[in-house]
C-alpha positions as CSV (number, residue, x, y, z in Angstrom):
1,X,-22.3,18.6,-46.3
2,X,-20.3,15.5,-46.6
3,X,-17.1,18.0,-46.1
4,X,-18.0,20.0,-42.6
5,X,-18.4,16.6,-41.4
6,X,-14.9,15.8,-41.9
7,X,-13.7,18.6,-40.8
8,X,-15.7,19.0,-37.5
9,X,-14.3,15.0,-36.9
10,X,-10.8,16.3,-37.6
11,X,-11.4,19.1,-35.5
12,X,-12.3,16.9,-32.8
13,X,-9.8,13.7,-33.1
14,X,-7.1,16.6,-33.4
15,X,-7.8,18.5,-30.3
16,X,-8.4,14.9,-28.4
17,X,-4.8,14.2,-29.1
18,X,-2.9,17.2,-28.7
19,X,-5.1,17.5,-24.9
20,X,-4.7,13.8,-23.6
21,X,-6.3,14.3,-19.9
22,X,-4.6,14.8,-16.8
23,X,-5.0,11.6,-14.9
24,X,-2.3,12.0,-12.3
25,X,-2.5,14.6,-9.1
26,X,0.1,17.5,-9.9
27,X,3.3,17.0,-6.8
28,X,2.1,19.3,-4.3
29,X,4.5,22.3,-3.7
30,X,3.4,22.5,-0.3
31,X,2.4,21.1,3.1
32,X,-1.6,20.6,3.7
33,X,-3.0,22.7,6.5
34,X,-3.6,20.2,8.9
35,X,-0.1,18.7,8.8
36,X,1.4,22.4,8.9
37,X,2.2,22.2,12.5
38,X,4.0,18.9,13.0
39,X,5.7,18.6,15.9
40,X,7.0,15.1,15.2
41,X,7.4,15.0,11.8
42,X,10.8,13.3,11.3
43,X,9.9,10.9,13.2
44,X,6.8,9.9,11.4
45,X,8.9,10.5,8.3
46,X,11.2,7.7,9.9
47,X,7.9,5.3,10.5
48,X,7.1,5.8,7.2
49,X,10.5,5.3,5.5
50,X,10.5,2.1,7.5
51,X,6.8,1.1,5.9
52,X,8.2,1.9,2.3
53,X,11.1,-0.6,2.9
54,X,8.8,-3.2,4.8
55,X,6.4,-3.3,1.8
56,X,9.5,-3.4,-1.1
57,X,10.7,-6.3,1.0
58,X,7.2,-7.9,1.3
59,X,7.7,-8.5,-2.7
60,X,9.9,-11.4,-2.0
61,X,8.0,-13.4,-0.4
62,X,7.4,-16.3,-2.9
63,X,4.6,-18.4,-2.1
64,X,3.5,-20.9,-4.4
65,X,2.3,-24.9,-5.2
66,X,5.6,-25.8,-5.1
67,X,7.6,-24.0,-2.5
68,X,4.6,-24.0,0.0
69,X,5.1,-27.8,0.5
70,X,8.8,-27.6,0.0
71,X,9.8,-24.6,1.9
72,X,6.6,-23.5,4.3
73,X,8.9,-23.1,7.5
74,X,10.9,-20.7,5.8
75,X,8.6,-18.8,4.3
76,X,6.1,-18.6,7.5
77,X,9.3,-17.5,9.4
78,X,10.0,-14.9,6.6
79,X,6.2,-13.4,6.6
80,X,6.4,-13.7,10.8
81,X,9.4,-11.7,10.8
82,X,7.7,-8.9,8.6
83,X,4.3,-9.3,11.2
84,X,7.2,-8.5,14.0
85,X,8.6,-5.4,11.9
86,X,4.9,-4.2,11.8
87,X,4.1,-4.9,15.6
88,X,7.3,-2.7,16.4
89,X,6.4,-0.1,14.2
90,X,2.8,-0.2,15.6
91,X,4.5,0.0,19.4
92,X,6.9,3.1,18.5
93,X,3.5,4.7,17.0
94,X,1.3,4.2,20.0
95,X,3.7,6.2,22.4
96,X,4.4,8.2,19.5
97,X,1.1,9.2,20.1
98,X,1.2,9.8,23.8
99,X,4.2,11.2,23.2
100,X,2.5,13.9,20.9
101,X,-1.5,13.6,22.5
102,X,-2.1,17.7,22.3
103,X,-1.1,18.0,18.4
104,X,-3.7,17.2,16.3
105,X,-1.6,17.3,13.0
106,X,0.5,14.6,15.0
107,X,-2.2,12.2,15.6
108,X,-3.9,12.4,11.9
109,X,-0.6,11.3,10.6
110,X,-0.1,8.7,12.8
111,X,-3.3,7.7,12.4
112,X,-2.7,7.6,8.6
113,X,0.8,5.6,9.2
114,X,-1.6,2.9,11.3
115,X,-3.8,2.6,8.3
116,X,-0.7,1.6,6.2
117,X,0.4,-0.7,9.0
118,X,-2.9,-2.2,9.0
119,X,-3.1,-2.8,5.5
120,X,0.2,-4.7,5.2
121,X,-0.2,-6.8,8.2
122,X,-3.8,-7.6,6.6
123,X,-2.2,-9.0,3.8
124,X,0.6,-10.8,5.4
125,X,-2.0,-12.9,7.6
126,X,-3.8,-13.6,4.1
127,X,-0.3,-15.0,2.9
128,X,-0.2,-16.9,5.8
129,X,-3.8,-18.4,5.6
130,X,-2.7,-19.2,1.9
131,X,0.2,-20.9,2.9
132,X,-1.5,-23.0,5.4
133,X,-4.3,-23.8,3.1
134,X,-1.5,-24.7,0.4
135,X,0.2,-26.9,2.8
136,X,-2.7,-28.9,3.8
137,X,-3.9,-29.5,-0.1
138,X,-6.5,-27.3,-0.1
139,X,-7.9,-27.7,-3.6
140,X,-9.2,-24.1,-3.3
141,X,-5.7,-22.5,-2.6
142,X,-3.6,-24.7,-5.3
143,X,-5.6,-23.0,-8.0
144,X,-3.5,-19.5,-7.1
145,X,-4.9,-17.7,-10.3
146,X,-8.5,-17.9,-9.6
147,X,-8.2,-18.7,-6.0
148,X,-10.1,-16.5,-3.3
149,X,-7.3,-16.1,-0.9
150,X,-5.5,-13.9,-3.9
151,X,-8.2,-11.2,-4.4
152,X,-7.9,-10.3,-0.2
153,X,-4.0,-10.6,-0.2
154,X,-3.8,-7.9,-3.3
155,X,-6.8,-6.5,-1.9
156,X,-4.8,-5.2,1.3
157,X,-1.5,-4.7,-0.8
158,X,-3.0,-2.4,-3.0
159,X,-5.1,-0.6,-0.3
160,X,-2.0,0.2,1.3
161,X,0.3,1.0,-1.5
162,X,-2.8,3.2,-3.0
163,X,-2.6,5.2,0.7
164,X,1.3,5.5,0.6
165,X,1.2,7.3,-2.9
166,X,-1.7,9.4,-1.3
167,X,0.7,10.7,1.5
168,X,3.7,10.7,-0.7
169,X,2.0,12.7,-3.3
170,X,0.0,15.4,-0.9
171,X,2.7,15.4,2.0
172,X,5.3,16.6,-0.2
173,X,7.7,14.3,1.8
């Protein structure tokens, strides 16, 4: 009895192992239906593109105890100049989307791309707010680690970056 209970465990830790579960979406190997028609669509590539390289650059911005106090006028000009990046990008999309007003498939990307745009600019205020907090010795802000104004600056970062591998990995762009 002892025996078949071995076995069936065997049985089971073996075919666990050699079938690990598929936690990742497959690439897809073509367009979804509702962005099929695209009348736009190297230009919203383009807006996108220009997220991607807004958000790799958004990881330099180094804010902490230290260069908050020492160097808050260049970073605040650093995170303004990403806020301007976004507020261009967000102008080119609205007459994007006048631009392209009767294609549906047009508008739900753009709309997607705003999202994105939202989501960084989100998080680039709360860097701000945590800056300004930092600089005026807020005892809240100093304590980064467990410190509030960290969950809603990674709160926006990763909402965004979760919706760009969404449209990179079902856009097949």
């Amino acid at each position: 009895m002892k025996k078949i209970y071995v076995l069936i465990s065997i049985l089971l830790i073996s075919f666990i192992i050699q079938n690990p579960p598929i936690a990742f979406a497959e690439q897809s190997s073509s367009v979804p239906p509702m962005l099929q028609n695209l009348k736009g669509r190297e230009e919203l590539v383009g807006y996108f593109n220009e997220i991607k390289r807004i958000r790799s650059n958004i990881n330099a911005i180094n804010i902490n105890t230290v260069t908050a106090k020492n160097k808050a006028i260049e970073i605040k000009e650093q995170i303004n100049f990403y806020l301007t990046q976004i507020s261009e990008l967000e102008n080119s999309m609205s007459n994007f989307k006048k631009q392209y007003s009767n294609s549906e498939s047009d508008l739900l990307f753009a709309e997607q791309i705003k999202l994105l745009l939202d989501t960084y600019k989100m998080s680039l205020r709360q860097q701000l707010s945590l800056l300004n907090a930092l600089v005026d010795n807020n005892m809240d802000a100093s304590k980064l680690f467990y410190s509030d104004y960290l969950t809603y600056i990674y709160y926006y970062l990763n909402l965004g970056d979760q919706m760009m591998a969404y449209v990179n990995t079902f856009y097949n762009l």
